[in-house]
C-alpha positions in Angstrom: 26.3 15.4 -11.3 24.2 15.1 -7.9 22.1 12.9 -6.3 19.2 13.9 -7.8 20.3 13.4 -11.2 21.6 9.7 -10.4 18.2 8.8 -9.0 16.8 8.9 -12.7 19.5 6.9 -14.3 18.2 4.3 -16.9 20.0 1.5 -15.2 21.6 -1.7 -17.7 22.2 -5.3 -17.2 25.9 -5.4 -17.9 26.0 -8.3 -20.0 30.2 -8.7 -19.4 29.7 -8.4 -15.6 26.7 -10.7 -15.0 25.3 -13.9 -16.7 22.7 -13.2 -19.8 20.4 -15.8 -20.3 20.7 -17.5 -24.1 17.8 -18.8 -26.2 18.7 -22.2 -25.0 18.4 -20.9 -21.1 22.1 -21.1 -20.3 24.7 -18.5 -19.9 26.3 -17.1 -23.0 29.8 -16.7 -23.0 30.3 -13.5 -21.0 33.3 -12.0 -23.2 31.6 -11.7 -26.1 28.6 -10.2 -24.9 27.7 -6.4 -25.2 29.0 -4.3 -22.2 25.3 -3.5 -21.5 21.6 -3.9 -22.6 19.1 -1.6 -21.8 15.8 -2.0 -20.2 12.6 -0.6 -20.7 12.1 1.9 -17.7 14.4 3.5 -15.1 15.4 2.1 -12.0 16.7 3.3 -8.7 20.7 3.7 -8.3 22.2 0.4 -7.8 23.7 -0.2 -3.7 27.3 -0.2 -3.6 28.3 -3.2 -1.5 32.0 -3.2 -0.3 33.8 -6.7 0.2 36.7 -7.0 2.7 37.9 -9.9 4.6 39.5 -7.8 6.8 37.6 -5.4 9.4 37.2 -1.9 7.6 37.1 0.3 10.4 40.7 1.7 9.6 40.5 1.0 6.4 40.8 4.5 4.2 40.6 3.2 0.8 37.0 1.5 2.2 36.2 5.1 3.6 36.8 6.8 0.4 34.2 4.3 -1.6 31.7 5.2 1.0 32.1 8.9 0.6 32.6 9.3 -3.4 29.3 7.1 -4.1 27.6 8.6 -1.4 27.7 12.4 -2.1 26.5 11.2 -5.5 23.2 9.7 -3.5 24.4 6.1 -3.7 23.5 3.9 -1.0 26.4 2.0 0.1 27.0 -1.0 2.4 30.0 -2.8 3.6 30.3 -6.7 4.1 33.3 -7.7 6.5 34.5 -10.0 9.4 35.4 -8.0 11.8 33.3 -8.2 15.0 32.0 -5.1 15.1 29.4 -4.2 12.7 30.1 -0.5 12.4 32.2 -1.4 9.2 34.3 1.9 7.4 32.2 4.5 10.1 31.5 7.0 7.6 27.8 8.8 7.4 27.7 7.2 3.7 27.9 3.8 4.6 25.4 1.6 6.2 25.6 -1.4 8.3 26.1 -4.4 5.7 27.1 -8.1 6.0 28.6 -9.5 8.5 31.0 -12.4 7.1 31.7 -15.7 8.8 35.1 -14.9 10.8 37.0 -18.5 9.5 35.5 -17.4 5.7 33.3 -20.6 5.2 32.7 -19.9 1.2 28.9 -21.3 1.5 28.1 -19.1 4.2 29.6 -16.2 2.6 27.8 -16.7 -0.1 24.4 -17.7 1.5 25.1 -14.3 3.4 26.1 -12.3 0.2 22.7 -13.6 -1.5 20.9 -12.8 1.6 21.8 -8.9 1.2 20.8 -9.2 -2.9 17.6 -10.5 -1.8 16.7 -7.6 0.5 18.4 -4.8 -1.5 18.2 -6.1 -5.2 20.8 -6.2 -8.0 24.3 -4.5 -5.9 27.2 -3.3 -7.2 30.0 -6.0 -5.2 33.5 -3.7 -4.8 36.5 -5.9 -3.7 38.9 -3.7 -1.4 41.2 -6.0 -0.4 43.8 -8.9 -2.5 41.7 -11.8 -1.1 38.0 -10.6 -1.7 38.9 -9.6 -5.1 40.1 -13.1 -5.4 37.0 -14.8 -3.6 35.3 -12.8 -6.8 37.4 -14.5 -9.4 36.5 -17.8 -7.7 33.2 -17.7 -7.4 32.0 -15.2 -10.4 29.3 -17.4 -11.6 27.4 -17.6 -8.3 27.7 -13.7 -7.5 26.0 -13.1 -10.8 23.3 -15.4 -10.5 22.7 -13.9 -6.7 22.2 -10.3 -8.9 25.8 -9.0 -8.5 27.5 -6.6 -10.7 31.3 -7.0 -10.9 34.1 -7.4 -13.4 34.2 -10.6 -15.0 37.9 -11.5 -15.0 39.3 -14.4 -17.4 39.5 -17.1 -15.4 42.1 -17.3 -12.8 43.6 -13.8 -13.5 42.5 -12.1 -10.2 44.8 -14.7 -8.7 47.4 -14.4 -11.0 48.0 -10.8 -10.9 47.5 -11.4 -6.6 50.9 -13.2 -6.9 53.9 -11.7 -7.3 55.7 -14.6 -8.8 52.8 -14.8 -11.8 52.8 -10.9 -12.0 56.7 -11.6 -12.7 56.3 -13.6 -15.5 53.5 -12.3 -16.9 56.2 -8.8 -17.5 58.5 -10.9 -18.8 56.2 -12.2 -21.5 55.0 -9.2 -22.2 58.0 -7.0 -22.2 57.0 -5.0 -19.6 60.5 -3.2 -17.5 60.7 -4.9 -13.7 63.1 -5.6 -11.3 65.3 -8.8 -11.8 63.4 -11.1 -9.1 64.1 -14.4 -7.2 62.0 -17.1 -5.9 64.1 -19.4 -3.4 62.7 -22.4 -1.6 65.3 -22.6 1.0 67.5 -21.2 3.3 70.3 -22.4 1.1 69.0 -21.1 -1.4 68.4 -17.9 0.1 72.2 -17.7 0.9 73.3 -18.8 -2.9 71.0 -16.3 -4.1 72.4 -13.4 -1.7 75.5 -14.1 -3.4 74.1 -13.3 -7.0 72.3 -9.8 -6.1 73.8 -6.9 -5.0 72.4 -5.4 -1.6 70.4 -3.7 -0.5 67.8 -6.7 -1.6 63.9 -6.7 -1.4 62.1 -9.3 -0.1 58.2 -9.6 -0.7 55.3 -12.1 0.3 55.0 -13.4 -3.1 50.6 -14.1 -2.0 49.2 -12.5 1.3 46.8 -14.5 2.0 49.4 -17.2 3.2 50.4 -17.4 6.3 53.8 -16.9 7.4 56.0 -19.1 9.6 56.3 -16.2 12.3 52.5 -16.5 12.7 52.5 -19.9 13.8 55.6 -19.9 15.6 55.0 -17.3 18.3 58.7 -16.5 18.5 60.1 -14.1 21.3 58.0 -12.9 24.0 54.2 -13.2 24.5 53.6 -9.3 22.9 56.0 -9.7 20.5 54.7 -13.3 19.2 51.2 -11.8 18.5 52.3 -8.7 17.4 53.7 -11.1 14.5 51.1 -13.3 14.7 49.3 -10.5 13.4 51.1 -8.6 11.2 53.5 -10.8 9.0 55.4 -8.2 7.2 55.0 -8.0 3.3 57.9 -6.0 1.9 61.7 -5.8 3.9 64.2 -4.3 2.4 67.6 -6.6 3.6 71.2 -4.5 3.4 73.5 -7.5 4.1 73.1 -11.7 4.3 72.2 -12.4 7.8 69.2 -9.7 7.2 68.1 -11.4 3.9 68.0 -14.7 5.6 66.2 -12.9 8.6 63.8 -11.7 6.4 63.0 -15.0 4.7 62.4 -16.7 7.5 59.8 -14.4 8.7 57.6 -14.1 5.7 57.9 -17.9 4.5 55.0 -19.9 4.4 54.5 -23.2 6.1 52.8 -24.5 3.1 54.4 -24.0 -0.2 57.5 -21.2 -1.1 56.1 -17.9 -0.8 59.4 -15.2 -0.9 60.3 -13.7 -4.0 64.0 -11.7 -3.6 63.6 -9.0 -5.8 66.6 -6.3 -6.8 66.7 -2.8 -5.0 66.1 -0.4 -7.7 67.8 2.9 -5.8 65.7 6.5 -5.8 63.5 8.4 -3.8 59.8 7.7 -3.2 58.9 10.3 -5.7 60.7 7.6 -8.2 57.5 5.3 -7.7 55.3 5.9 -9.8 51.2 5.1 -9.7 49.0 4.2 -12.7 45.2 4.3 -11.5 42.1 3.6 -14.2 39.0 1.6 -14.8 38.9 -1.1 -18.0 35.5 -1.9 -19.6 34.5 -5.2 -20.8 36.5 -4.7 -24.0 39.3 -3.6 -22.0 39.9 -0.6 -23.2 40.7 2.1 -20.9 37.8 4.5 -20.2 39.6 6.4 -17.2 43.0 6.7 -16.5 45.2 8.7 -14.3 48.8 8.6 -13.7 50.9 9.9 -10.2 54.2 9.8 -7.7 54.4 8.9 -4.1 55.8 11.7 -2.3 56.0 9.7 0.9 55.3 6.0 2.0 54.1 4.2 5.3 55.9 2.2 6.3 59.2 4.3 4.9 60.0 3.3 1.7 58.2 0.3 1.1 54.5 0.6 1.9 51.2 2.5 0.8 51.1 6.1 -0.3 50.7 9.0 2.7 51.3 11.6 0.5 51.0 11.6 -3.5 51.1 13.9 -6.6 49.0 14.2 -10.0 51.5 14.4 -12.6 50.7 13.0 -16.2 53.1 10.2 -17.1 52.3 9.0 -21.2 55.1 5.7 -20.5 53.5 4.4 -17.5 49.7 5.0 -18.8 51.1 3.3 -22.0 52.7 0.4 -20.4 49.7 0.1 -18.3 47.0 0.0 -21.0 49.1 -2.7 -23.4 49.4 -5.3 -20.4 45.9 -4.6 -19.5 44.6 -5.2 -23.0 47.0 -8.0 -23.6 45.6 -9.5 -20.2 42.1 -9.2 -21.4 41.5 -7.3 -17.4 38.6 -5.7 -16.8 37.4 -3.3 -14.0 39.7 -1.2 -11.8 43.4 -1.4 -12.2 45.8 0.1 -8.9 49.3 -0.4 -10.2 53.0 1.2 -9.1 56.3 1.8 -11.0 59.7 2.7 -10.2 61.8 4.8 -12.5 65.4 3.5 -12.8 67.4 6.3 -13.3 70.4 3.6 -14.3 68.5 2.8 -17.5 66.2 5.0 -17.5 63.3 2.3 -17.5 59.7 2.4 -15.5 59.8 -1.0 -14.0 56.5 -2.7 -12.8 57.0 -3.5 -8.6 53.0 -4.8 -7.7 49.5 -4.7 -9.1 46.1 -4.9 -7.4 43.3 -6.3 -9.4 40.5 -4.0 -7.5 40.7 -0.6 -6.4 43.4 0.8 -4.5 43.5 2.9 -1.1 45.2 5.6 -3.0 42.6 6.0 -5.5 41.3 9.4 -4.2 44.3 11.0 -5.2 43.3 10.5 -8.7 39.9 12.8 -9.1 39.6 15.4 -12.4 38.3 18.4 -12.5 34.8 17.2 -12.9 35.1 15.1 -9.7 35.4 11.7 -11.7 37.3 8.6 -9.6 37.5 5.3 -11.1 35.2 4.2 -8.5 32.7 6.5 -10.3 33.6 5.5 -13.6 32.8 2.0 -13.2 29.5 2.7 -11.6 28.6 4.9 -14.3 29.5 1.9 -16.9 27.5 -0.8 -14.9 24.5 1.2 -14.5 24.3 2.4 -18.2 25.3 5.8 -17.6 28.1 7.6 -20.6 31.4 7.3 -18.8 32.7 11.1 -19.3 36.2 11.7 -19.9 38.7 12.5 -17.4 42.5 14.3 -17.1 44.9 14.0 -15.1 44.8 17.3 -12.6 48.3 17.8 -12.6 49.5 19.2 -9.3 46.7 17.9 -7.1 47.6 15.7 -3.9 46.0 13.7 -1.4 47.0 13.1 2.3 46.8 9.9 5.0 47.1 11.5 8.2 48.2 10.4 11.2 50.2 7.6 8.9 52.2 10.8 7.2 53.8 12.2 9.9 54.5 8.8 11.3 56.5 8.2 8.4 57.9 12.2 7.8 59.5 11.6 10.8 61.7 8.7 9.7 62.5 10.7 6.7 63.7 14.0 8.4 65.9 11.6 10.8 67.4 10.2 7.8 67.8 13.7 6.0 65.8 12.1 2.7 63.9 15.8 3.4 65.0 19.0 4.9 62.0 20.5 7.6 61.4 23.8 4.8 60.3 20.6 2.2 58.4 18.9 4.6 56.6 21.9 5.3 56.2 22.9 1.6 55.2 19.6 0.5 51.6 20.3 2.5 50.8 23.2 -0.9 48.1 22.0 -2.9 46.8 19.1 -0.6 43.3 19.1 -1.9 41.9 15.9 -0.1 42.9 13.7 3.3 42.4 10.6 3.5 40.2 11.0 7.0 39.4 14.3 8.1 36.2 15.9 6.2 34.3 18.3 7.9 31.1 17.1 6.1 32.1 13.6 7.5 33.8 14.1 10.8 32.9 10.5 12.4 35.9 8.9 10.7 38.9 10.9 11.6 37.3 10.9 15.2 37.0 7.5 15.6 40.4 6.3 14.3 42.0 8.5 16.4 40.4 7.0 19.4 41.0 3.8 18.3 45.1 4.2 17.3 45.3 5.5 21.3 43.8 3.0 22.4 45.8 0.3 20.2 48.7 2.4 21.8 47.8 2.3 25.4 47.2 -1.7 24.5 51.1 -2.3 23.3 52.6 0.0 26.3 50.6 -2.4 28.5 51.5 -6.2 27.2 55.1 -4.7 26.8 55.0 -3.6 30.3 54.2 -6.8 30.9 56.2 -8.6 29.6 59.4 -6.8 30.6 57.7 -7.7 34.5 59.1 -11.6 34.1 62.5 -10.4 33.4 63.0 -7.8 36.0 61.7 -10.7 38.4 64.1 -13.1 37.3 66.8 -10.8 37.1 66.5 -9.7 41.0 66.2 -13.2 41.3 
């Protein structure tokens, strides 16, 4: 498939995606509708327009939209409220929107329907928990500003968002997870402590809530907006006193927002990834199963280096919630395997698509990013395998995090080395898109230089009042 070919698709009018007029002139119930209806002539490819509400210049997953539509001769465009316009850098993507920076929902969307206006019916691709949320919330006005997207039941976007929800909705389901807490206090962070059996996980049950730590500007001037920035989402507590550390970093201000969730022991080659797209039946048209190999940060964070290997429990588990759920669109979604029962237990889902998603390509180059366009715009989805073997690579973020491992001896330097054999992709570097991996490079050293100088200066004050 290349560009030239997707310039003469027969484009469609998803009906499940967008609203279809009924005799009467009002919207039809979109879940009953056909996945697509076809017009009379050809079109030209649908734009790709990626929504972030954060600033997608180091944003990977972002990057590797841009790239896998645009070798196929997509136009793509990103919409984000960063400051800078330049959006995910790459040579595929063009400058966009520009988002209000405090998220006014009217402007966004005055701003949103301004780009469908000059560009014509768009392809809207969430990469991020809240913009795939901010879809959920306002589907009907998207569609009826030309929009093509997944049309979720209502309210599940932010359902599967939260942890809590996701919790229950496993439990009702009878899908394996971890035993999980949800305490509202410190108290009741200390009564739960003694219930579980350390090491204990503690997770931002919703991050798009702000944490205590954000507002409280605790510790010195670079340290308070280092937090004010960065709440943390996942920490794993080995005793009390950390667990009630923990908690009071990531709790919100406005409503309980931890969930204490059991430490299910293994390796990062344990987790396990289920990646696919769901049509408007939701039935699985693409699906592709994986491990993480290695994590960033250590042992609780996103993929830096991942494997291909076909996994029939998790792809079943994954397509019987998804059905049962009624979800639609792209599905990101990790596992552990419990080697004490021998279960795959369900840890987080994203309703969108994930950063990791590149690792998941067949032979035929088919992504789930693909597969979706191909189903909006009409086009036979084609089927895809797992390539069993194949892995993907975040540098710098993997050596960052390789080093922490080889400290700890959870690898010896000849697997570290050998774990580099059949890296078929990187996240960044492309030699037919070399903008990227330049740039972020730049930008890390400079974020570096940045922390050695406000630490610098704020050590200055204490040496002052030390001599003093």
């Amino acid at each position: 498939m290349n560009a030239r070919d997707l310039s003469v698709w027969s484009e469609h009018a998803p009906g499940a995606y967008a609203a279809q007029p009924s005799r009467g002139g009002r919207p039809q119930d979109r879940a009953h509708q056909p996945s697509y209806a076809p017009t009379e002539e050809p079109r030209k490819a649908r734009p790709i327009l990626l929504l972030g509400f954060v600033e997608l210049a180091l944003h990977h997953g972002a990057l590797g939209i841009a790239r896998s539509a645009g070798r196929l001769g997509v136009d793509v465009y990103d919409a984000h409220p960063g400051r800078r316009t330049r959006g995910c850098l790459s040579r595929y993507c063009r400058r966009g929107v520009r988002l209000p920076p405090d998220k006014n929902t009217e402007d966004t969307l005055a701003r949103l329907r301004a780009f469908t206006e000059e560009h014509g019916p768009s392809v809207l691709v969430a990469v991020d928990d809240a913009s795939a949320m901010f879809i959920g919330d306002h589907a009907d006005a998207l569609a009826d500003a030309s929009f093509l997207f997944p049309r979720q039941p209502e309210g599940l976007a932010r359902t599967l968002a939260s942890k809590r929800a996701m919790h229950e909705l496993c439990r009702e389901h009878a899908i394996p997870t971890p035993l999980s807490m949800f305490p509202s206090s410190e108290e009741e962070v200390l009564s739960c402590a003694e219930q579980m059996t350390f090491p204990v996980v503690a997770k931002r049950i919703d991050g798009s809530q702000p944490a205590r730590a954000q507002q409280s500007g605790a510790g010195n001037r670079a340290e308070g907006a280092a937090v004010r920035e960065r709440p943390p989402s996942v920490l794993i507590a080995a005793n009390p006193r950390e667990l009630l550390t923990a908690y009071e970093a990531m709790e919100s201000p406005l409503e309980p927002n931890v969930m204490l969730q059991e430490y299910v022991p293994g390796r990062p080659d344990t987790i396990w990834m289920f990646n696919g797209y769901f049509d408007a039946d939701s039935e699985c048209k693409v699906g592709f199963t994986g491990r993480k190999l290695r994590q960033s940060p250590p042992y609780t964070g996103m993929t830096t280096l991942g494997v291909c290997v076909t996994n029939a429990t998790v792809e079943q588990h994954t397509k019987r919630l998804a059905k049962a759920l009624g979800y639609r669109g792209i599905l990101d979604i990790g596992y552990r395997f419990d080697a004490r029962d021998g279960q795959y237990k369900l840890l987080d889902v994203n309703p969108r698509i994930g950063t990791t998603f590149r690792l998941f390509v067949d032979a035929s180059g088919m992504d789930v990013l693909r597969a979706m366009y191909f189903d909006f715009t009409g086009r036979p989805v084609p089927e895809a395998h797992t390539q069993d073997g194949r892995r993907w690579l975040v540098e710098p973020r993997d050596l960052r995090s390789s080093l922490v491992y080889l400290r700890r001896g959870d690898i010896t330097l000849g697997e570290w080395a050998r774990s580099f054999r059949h890296v078929q992709e990187t996240a960044w570097l492309s030699w037919k898109d070399p903008r990227p991996a330049v740039k972020m490079l730049a930008l890390l050293l400079l974020d570096r230089l940045r922390r050695a100088a406000a630490r610098g200066a704020a050590r200055g004050p204490a040496r002052v009042q030390a001599d003093e």
